[in-house]
C-alpha positions in Angstrom: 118.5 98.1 25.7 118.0 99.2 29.7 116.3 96.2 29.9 118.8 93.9 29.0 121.7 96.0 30.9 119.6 95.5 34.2 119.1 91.7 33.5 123.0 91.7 32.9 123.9 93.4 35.8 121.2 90.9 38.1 123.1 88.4 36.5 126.3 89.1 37.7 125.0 90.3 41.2 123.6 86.9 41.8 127.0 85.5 40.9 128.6 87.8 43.5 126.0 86.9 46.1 126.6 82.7 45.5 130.0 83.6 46.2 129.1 85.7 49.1 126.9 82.7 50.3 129.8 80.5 49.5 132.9 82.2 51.6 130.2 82.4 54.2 129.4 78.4 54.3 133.2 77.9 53.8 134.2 79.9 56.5 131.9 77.8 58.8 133.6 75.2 61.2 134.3 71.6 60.1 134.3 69.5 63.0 135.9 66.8 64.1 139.1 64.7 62.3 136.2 62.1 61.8 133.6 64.1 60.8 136.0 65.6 58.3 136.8 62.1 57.0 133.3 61.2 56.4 132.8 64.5 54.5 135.6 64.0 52.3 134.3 60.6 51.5 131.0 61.8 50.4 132.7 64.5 48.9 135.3 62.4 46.6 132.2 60.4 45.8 130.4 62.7 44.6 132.9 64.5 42.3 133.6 61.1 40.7 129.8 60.4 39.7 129.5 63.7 38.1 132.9 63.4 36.5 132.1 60.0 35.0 128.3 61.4 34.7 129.4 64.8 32.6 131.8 62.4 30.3 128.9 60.1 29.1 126.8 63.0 28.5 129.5 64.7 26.8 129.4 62.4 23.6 125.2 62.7 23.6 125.9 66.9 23.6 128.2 66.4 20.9 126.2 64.4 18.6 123.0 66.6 18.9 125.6 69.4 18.1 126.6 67.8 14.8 123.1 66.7 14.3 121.9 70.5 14.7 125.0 72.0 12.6 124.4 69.7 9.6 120.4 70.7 9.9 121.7 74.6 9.6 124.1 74.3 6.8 122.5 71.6 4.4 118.9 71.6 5.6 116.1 73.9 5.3 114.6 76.6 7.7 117.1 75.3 10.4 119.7 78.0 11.4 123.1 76.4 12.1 123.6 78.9 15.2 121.2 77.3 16.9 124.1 74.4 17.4 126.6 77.1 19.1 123.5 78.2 21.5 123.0 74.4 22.0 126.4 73.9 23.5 126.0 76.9 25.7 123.3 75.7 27.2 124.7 72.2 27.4 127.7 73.6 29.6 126.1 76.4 31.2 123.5 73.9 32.8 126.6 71.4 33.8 128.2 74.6 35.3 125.2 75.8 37.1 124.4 71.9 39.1 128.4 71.4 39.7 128.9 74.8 41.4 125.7 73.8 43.6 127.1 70.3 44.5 130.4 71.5 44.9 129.2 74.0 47.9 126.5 71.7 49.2 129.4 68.6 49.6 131.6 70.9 51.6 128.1 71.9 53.8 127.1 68.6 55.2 129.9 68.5 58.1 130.0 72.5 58.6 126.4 72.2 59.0 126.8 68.9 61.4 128.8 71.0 63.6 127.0 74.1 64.2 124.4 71.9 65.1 126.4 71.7 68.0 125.8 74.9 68.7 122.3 75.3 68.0 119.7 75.1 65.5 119.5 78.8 63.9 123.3 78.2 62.8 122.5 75.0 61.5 120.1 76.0 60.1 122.0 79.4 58.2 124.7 77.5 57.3 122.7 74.9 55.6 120.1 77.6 54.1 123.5 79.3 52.3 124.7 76.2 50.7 121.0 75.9 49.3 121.3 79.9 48.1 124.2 79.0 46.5 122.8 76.8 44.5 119.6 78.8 44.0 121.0 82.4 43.0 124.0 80.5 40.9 121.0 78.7 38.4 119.4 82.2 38.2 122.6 84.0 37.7 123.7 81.8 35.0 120.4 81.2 33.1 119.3 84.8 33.0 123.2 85.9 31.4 123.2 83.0 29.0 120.0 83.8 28.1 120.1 87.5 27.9 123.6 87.5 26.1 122.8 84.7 23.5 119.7 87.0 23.0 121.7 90.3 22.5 124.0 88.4 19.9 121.3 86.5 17.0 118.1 88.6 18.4 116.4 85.3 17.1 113.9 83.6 19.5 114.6 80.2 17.4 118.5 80.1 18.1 118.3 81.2 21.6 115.5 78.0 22.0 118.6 76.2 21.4 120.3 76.8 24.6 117.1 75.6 26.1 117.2 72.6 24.2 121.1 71.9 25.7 120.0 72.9 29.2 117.0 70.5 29.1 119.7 67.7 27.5 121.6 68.0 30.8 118.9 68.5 33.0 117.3 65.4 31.8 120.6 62.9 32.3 121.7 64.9 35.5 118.2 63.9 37.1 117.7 60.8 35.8 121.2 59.9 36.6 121.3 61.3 40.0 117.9 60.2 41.1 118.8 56.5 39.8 122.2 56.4 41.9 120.2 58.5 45.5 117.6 56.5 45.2 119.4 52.8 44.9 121.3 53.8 47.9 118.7 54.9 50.0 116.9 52.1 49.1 119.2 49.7 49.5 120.6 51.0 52.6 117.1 50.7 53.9 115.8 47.1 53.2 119.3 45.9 53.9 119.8 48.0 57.1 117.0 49.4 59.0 114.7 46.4 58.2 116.9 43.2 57.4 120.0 44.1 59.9 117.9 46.6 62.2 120.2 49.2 62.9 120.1 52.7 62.4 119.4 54.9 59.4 122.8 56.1 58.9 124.5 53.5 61.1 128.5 53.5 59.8 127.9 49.4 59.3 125.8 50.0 56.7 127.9 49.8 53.7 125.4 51.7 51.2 125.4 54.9 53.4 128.3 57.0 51.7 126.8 56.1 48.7 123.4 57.7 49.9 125.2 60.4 51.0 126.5 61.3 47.8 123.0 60.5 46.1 121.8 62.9 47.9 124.1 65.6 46.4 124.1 64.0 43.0 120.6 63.9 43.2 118.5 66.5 44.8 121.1 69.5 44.5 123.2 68.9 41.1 119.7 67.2 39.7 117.3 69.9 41.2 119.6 72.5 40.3 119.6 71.7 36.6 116.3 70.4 36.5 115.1 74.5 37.3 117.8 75.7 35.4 115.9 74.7 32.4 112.5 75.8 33.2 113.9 79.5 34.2 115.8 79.5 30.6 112.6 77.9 29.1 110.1 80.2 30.3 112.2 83.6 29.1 112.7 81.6 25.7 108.9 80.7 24.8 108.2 84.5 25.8 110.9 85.5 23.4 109.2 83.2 20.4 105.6 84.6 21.8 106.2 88.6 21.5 104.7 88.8 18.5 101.7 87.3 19.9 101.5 89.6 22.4 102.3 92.5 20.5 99.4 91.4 18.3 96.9 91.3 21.8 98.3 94.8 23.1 97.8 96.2 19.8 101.5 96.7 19.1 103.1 96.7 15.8 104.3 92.7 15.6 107.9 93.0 15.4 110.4 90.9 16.9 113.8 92.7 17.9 116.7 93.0 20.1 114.8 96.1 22.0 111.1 95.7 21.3 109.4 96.3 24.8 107.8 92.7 24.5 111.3 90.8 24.0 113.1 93.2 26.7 110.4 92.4 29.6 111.0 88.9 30.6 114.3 89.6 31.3 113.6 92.8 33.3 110.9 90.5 35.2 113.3 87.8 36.2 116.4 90.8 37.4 113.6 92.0 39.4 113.0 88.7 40.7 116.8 87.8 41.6 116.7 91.0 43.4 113.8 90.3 45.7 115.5 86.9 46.5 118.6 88.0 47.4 117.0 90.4 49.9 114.3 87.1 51.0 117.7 85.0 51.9 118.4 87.7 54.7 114.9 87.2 56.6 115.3 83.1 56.8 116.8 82.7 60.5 114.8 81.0 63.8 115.4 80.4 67.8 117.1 78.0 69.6 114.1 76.4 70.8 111.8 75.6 68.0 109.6 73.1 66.7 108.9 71.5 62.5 105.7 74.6 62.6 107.9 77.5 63.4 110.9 76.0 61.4 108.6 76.5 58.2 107.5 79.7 58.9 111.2 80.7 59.2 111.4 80.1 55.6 108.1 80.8 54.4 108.9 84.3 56.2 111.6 84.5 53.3 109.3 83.2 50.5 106.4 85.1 51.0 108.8 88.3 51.4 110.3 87.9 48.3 107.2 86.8 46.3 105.7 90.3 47.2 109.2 92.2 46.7 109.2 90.5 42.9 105.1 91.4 43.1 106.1 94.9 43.6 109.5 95.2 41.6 107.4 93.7 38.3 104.8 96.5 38.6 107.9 98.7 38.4 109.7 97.2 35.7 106.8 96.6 33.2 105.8 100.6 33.6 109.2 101.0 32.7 109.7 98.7 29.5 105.6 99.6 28.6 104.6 102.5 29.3 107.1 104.7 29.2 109.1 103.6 26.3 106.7 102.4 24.3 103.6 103.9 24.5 101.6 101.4 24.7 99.5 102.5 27.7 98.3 101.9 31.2 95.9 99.2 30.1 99.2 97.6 29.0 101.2 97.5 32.0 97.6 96.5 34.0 97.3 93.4 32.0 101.3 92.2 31.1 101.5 92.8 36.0 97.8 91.2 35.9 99.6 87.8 33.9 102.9 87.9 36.3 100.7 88.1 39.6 98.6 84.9 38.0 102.0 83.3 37.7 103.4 84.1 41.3 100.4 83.1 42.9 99.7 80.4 41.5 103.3 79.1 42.6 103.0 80.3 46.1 99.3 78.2 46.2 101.0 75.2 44.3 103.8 75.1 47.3 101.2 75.4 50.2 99.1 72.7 49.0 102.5 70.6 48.3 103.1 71.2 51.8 99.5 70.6 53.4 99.7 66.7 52.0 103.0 66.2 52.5 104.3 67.3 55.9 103.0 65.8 59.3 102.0 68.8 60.6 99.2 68.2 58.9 96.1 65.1 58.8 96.6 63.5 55.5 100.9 62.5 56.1 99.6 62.0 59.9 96.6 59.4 58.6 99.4 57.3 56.8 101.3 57.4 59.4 98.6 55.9 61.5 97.8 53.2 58.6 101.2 52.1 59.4 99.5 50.2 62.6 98.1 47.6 60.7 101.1 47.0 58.3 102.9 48.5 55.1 100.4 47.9 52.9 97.8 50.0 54.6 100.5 52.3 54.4 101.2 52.5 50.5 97.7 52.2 49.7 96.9 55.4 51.9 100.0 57.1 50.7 99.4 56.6 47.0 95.8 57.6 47.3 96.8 60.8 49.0 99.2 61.5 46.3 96.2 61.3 43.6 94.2 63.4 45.6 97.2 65.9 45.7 96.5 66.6 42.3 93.0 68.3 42.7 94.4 71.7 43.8 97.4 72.0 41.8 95.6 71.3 38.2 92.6 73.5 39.8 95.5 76.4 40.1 97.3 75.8 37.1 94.0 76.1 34.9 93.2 79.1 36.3 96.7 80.8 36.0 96.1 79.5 32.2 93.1 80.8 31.9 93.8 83.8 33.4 96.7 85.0 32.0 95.4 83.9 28.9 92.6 86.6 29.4 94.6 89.4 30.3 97.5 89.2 27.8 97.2 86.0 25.2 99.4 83.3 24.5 101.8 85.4 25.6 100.3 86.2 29.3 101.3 82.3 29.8 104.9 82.7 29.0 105.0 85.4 31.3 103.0 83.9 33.9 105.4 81.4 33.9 108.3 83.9 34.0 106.2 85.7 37.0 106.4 82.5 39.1 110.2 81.5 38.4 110.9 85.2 39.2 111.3 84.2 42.7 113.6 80.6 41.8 116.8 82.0 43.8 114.9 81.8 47.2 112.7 79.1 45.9 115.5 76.9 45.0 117.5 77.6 48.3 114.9 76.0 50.4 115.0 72.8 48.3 118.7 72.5 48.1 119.0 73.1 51.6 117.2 69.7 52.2 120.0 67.2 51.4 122.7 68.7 53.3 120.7 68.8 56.7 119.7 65.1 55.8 123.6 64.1 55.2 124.5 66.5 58.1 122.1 64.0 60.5 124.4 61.1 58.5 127.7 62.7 59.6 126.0 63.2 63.1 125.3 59.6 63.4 128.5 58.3 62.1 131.2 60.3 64.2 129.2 59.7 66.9 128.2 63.0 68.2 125.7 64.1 71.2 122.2 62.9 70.4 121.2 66.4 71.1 123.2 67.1 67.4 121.3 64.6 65.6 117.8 65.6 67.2 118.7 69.1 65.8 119.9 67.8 62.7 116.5 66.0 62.3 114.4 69.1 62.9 116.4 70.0 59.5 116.0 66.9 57.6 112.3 66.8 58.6 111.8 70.2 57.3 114.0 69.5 54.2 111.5 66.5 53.3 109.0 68.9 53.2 110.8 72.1 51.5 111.4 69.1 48.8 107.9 68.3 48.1 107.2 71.8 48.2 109.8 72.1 45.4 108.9 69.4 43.4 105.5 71.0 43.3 106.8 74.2 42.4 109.0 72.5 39.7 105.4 70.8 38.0 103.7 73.5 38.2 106.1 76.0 36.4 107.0 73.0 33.8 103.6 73.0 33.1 103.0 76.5 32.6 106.6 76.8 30.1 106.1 73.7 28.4 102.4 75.1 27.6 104.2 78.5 26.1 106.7 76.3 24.1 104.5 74.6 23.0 102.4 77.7 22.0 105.6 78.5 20.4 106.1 75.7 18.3 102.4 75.8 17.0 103.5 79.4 15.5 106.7 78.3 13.8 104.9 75.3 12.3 101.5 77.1 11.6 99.3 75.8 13.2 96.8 78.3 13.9 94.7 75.7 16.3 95.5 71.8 17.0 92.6 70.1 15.8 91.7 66.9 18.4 89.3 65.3 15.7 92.1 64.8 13.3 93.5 61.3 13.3 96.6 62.1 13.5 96.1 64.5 16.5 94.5 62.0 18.1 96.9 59.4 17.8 100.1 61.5 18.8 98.0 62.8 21.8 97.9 58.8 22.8 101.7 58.4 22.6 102.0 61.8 24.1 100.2 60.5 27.2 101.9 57.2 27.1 105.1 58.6 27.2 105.4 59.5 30.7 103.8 56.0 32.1 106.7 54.5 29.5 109.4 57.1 30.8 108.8 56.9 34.9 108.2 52.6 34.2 112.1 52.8 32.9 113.6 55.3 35.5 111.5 53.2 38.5 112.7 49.3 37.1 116.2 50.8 36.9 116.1 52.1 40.4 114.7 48.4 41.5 117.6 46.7 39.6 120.2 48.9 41.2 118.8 48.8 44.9 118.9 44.8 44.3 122.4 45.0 43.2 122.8 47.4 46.9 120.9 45.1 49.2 122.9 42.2 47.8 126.6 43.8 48.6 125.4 45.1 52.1 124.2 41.5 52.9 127.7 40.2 51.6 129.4 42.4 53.9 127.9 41.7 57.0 128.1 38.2 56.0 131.8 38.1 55.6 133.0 41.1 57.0 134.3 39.6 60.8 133.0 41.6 63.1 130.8 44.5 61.3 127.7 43.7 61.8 128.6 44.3 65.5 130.2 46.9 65.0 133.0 45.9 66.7 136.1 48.8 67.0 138.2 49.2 64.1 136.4 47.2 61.5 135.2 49.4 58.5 132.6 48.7 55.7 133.9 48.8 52.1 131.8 52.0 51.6 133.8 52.1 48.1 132.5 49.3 46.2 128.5 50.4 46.9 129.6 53.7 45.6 130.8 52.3 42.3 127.6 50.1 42.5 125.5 52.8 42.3 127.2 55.0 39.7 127.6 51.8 37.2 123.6 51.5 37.8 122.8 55.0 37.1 125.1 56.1 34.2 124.0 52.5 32.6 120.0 53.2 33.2 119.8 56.7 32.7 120.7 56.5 28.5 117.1 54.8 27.4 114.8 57.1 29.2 116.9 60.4 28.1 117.1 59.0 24.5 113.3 58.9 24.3 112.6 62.2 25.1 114.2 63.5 22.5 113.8 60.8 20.0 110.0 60.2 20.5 108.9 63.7 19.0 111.4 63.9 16.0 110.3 60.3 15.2 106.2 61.4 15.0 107.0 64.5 13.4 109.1 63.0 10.8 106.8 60.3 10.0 104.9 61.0 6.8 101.3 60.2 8.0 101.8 62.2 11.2 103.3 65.2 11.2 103.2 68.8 12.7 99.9 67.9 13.6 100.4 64.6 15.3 103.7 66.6 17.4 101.0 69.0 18.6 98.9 66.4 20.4 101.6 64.7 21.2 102.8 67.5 23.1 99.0 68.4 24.6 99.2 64.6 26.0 102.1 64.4 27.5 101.3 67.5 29.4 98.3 66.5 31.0 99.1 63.0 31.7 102.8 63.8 32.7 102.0 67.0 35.0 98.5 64.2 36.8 101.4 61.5 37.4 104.2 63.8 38.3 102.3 65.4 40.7 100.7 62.0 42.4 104.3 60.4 42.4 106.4 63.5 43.9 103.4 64.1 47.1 103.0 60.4 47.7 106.9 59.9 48.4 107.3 63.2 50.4 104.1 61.8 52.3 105.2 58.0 52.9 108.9 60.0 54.2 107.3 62.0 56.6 105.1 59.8 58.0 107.6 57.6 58.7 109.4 60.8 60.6 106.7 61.7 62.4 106.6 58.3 63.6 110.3 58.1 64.8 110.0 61.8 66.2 107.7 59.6 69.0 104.2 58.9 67.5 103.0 55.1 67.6 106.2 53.7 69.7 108.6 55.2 67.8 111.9 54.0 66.0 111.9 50.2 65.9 108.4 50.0 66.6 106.1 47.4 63.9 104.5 50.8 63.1 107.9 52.3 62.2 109.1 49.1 60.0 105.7 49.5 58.1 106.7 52.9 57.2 110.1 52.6 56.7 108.8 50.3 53.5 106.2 52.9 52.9 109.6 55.4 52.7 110.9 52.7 50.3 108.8 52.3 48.0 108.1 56.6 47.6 112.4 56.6 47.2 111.7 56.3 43.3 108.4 58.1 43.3 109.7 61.5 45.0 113.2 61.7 44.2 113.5 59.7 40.7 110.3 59.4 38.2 108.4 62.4 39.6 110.4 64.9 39.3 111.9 63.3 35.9 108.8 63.9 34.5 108.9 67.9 34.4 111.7 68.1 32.6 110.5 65.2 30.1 107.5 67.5 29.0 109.9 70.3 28.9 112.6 68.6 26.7 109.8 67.4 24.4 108.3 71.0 23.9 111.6 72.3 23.2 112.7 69.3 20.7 109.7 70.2 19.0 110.2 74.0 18.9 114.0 73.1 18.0 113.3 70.9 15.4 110.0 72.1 13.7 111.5 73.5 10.7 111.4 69.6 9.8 107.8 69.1 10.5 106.6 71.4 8.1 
């Protein structure tokens, strides 16, 4: 019971730290009366996508709940709890992405204006709104998780709350990446190429709306999107105990205080204590450049990586070997699983980073494709993004591998518990990313010293590439928890092995890899329609708008009506590709001729081929970005340059890739793995 009394009380401190983190971002500077006015825009904006976004999804989360409470009372083997611990999740997962928007709204202009003071403030008051975010989702999944645990002791409720975090994580980045990305988009072709101004120009009607994507997006949709893979690696190691117990040489029992269910949550309070004390080491000079930038965070990272390292050793001698006896071998093996998982991370976000930032040769060769046109520069970007994928799958095979060695089925889970250990830092340098990018937007519209906006840029530039490395991160641990779900889901149905040479393996392992190609074909037409629908009402308004195009004083875009464009687009595309996520699985294993068998390879081939195209999608948009940065930060004639307008299309088309489909896709294996655990009562 320590155990879950220290995950409790990490809960609660990273709740007290976000709003540490918070009063310190709020107490920062505003600005200007118009930079003020262009952050309450974005903010207002903002508030009213998730409002109508939350209200949609509101009537899904309801029907699933009566779906799941008619299972428990009138079906079989289904537990009608697991409804209650659905709607937890549901609104805990809501809670978690709204807090982190909320902060990171009221961030862009405080961060715009410290930039007028220099680059280390910028750069902390940015770095807080992004640890608000961070330590919040951690805060918030370990409690739900630890409490719901403490109340039904039942690794099969408790997947519920998984199931209503993935539910929200799904819509919230589908949603948000549809509406980002068909402003940015948009904005671009209609702006930077068509009208040739600048990115973030005030004339450009779409860019409050990208503004607000950008919260909606990469902080509400990041923030959930992590949310569930934190919840969702604790839960499979919950379902997996006996497993392990079983390897160690334990007596199998499941229970409120066996040593195997009490660990994962001792692992990840250890982890939200090393990331707190990781924030305080993130700070840089004055004078800087992109190199020293990342080290600045890194510096953080790595810090907290080994603190976690460290703290783990601690805690699993605690919860192992000294109250239950099950000796040093043990605790050498369960530290042995969470080290795999931790490093494997930390190696997954370097290599993330080596293709996708332009300190490095491969973003630097696109950007020197761009010479000879955009399509040079999409065919080297995409092929950069496939290649991309060697090290990551290399990594995670041997983190599977490994911690399969050293502690079972099990050692997965907690591998994959070891490497979200660290999410509150982790996190914090993705979320920072949007609100340096719409602090350079605030810069640019009120006008300020170009000396802000080259400052500003440093940020964004760094931000493209913190991200990636996210994204990356994100894959790799939604690879390593949908593996231990679906591990999980094997045991409830009984399936001591999935056999690939039965049929009907073999033919849900072929809709299991479809899926994603089905699922990212969806979310990437539906940002195309909606960027149409963008480029179409920014040409109308420099067409009839007297005087905008020149910008002449006084005259306003009707910033307004591309907002509402973009919300309509995303909350009307995001309903097919959620739906099959969930609907997909339930359908195979309901069908007589398939089965329990047929939802195990379906699960096996949506892994492989989702994690291959998530992973080649995510790096080939942060690439195609960066090189166009590095491009306007002076390479090849800079801004305005034929080189730049090749890879300002090359940025384009990597819009969807990196911000929409990609990362949609972690969460799509997730949500199926934890359908199927949900639901497999019904299979059998």
């Amino acid at each position: 019971m320590d155990g879950l009394i220290l995950a409790i009380v990490a809960g609660l401190a990273a709740l007290v730290f976000a709003a540490f983190l918070a009063m310190r971002v709020l107490a920062a500077d505003e600005g200007t009366d118009r930079m003020k006015e262009i952050g309450a825009a974005i903010q207002e904006g903002a508030n009213a996508f998730l409002k109508r976004e939350y209200t949609v999804l509101a009537g899904f989360v309801v029907i699933v709940f009566i779906v799941l409470l008619v299972l428990g009372l009138y079906g079989e083997g289904q537990d009608e709890r697991t409804a209650y611990a659905y709607i937890v999740g549901a609104i805990a997962s809501a809670v978690a992405g709204f807090a982190g928007m909320r902060i990171a709204v009221k961030a862009n202009m405080r961060t715009a204006s410290a930039a007028r003071i220099g680059l280390n403030r910028a750069l902390r008051v940015a770095f807080s709104s992004g640890g608000v975010m961070g330590v919040t989702v951690v805060g918030i999944g370990l409690l739900g998780a630890v409490i719901l645990w403490i109340i039904f002791e039942d690794p099969n409720i408790v997947a519920g709350f998984s199931f209503g975090a993935s539910s929200i994580a799904l819509f919230a980045r589908v949603g948000g990446g549809i509406y980002t990305k068909a402003a940015d988009v948009g904005g671009d072709l209609a702006g930077k190429v068509e009208a040739g101004i600048p990115e973030d120009d005030p004339r450009n009607a779409a860019v409050i709306a990208d503004n607000v994507g950008d919260n909606v997006g990469d902080v509400a949709g990041m923030g959930a999107d992590l949310f569930e893979s934190y919840v969702g690696s604790i839960i499979a190691s919950l379902a997996l105990a006996a497993t392990g117990a079983a390897f160690l040489g334990a007596p199998e029992t499941i229970s409120r205080e066996a040593p195997l269910t009490v660990l994962p949550f001792a692992i990840a309070a250890v982890g939200i204590v090393a990331s707190i004390i990781g924030t305080f080491l993130v700070r840089t000079g004055e004078t800087t450049n992109i190199g020293s930038l990342l080290w600045s965070l890194r510096r953080g990272i790595f810090a907290a990586a080994i603190l976690a390292l460290a703290g783990s050793f601690g805690a699993i001698y605690w919860v192992i070997e000294s109250q239950s006896g099950l000796g040093m071998d043990s605790v050498w093996q369960l530290w042995g699983a969470v080290a795999v998982g931790l490093g494997a991370g930390v190696i997954i976000g370097v290599s993330t980073e080596y293709y996708t930032s332009y300190e490095y040769k491969p973003t630097r060769g696109i950007a020197g494709r761009a010479v000879t046109g955009p399509a040079t520069v999409i065919i080297s970007g995409f092929a950069t993004g496939m290649l991309s994928t060697v090290i990551p799958v290399i990594v995670i095979a041997a983190a599977v591998i490994g911690a399969h060695e050293l502690a079972g089925l099990y050692g997965i889970a907690i591998a994959a518990v070891g490497m979200l250990s660290t999410l509150g830092i982790t996190l914090a340098t993705d979320a920072y990313g949007p609100v340096a990018d719409n602090a350079g937007a605030i810069a640019e519209q009120a006008h300020l010293d170009p000396e802000v906006r080259e400052r500003t840029d440093a940020l964004d530039s760094l931000g493209n590439t913190t991200a990636a490395t996210g994204k990356g991160f994100a894959i790799g641990s939604a690879v390593l928890t949908a593996l231990a779900l679906m591990a999980a889901y094997a045991n409830v149905v009984g399936l001591d092995a999935i056999d690939l040479l039965e049929v009907s393996t073999l033919v849900g392992l072929l809709i299991g890899a479809l899926m994603p190609f089905v699922f990212s074909a969806l979310t990437m037409e539906a940002v195309g329609r909606a960027a149409q629908d963008m480029v179409e009402e920014v040409r109308r308004q420099f067409n009839e708008i007297p005087g905008l195009r020149e910008g002449k004083e006084g005259v306003r875009a009707e910033y307004a009506r591309c907002v509402d464009i973009s919300t309509k687009g995303a909350l009307r595309e995001m309903i097919i590709p959620g739906l099959l996520a969930v609907v997909v699985p339930i359908a195979v294993g309901m069908t007589p001729f398939l089965g329990k068998e047929a939802v195990g390879g379906l699960l096996i081939g949506a892994i492989a081929a989702g994690s291959l195209l998530a992973i080649t999608m995510a790096n080939s948009g942060g690439a195609w970005d960066n090189a166009k940065k590095y491009i306007e930060a002076g390479a090849l004639e800079g801004k305005g340059g034929e080189p730049h307008k090749a890879a300002v299309v090359g940025d384009t088309v990597g819009d969807p890739f990196k911000d929409t489909s990609g990362p949609s896709l972690n969460i799509l294996l997730k949500l199926m793995s934890i359908v199927a655990l949900v639901f497999a009562p019904q299979f059998i």
